[in-house]
C-alpha positions in Angstrom: 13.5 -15.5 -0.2 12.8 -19.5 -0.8 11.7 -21.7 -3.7 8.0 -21.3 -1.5 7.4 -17.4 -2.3 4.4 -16.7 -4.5 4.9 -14.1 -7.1 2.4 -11.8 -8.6 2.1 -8.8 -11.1 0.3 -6.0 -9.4 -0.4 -2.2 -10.7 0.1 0.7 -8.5 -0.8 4.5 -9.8 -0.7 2.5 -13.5 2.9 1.3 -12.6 3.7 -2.2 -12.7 5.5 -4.3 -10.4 6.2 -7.8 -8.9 5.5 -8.7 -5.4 7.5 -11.9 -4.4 6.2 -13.4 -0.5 5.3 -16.1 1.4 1.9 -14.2 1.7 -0.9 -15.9 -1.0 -0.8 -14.2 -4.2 -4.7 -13.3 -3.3 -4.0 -11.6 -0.2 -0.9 -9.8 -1.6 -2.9 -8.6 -4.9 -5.5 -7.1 -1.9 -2.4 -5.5 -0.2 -1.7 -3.9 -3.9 -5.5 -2.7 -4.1 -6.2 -1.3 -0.6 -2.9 0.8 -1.1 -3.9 1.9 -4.6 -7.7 2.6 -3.4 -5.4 5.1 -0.8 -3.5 6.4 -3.4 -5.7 7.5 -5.7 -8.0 8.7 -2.7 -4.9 10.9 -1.8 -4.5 12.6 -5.2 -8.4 13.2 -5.6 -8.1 15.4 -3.1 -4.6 16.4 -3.9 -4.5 16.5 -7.6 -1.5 18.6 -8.4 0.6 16.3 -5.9 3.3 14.0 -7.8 3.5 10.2 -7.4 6.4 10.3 -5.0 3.8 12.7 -3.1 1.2 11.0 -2.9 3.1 8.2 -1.6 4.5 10.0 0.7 1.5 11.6 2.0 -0.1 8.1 1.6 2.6 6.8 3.8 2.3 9.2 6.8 -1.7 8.7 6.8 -1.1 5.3 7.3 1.5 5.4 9.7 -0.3 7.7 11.6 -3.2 5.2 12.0 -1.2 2.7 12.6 0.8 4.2 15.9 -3.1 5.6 16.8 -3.8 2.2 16.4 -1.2 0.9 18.5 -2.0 3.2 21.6 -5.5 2.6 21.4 -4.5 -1.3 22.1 -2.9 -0.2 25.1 -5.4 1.2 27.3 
C-alpha cells in the first residue's frame, strides 16, 4: 500500500475492523454496509448459521450473481 490509502473503522456482524485503500473512505464505509445489509439478511433467514456461515453463504450468493452477471454481459 502507499502513504495515499485512506483508512477507515468499519463494523461487520458487530466486529470491528480497518479497511486501508485507495478507494474514498465514503465509498469503502458503503462497501462495509451493503455487505453487512447481506449479512444480516442471510442470518434472518438463517438464524442458527454461525458467522463464518453466513459469510460463507453470503460469499457464494454473491459470487453467484456476479458470474450471472458476467454471462448476461456477454450476449
Amino acid at each position: 500500500m502507499s502513504g495515499n490509502d485512506n483508512k477507515v473503522e468499519v463494523y461487520i456482524l458487530d466486529e470491528r475492523y480497518v479497511m486501508k485503500g485507495i478507494e474514498s473512505p465514503e465509498h469503502m464505509e458503503m462497501l462495509a454496509f451493503q455487505l453487512n445489509k447481506r449479512l444480516r439478511q442471510a442470518q434472518s433467514v438463517n438464524p442458527r448459521l454461525s458467522n463464518l456461515q453466513t459469510v460463507l453463504l453470503t460469499a457464494v450468493n454473491l459470487l453467484d450473481e456476479l458470474i450471472r452477471l458476467q454471462e448476461e454481459n456477454k450476449k
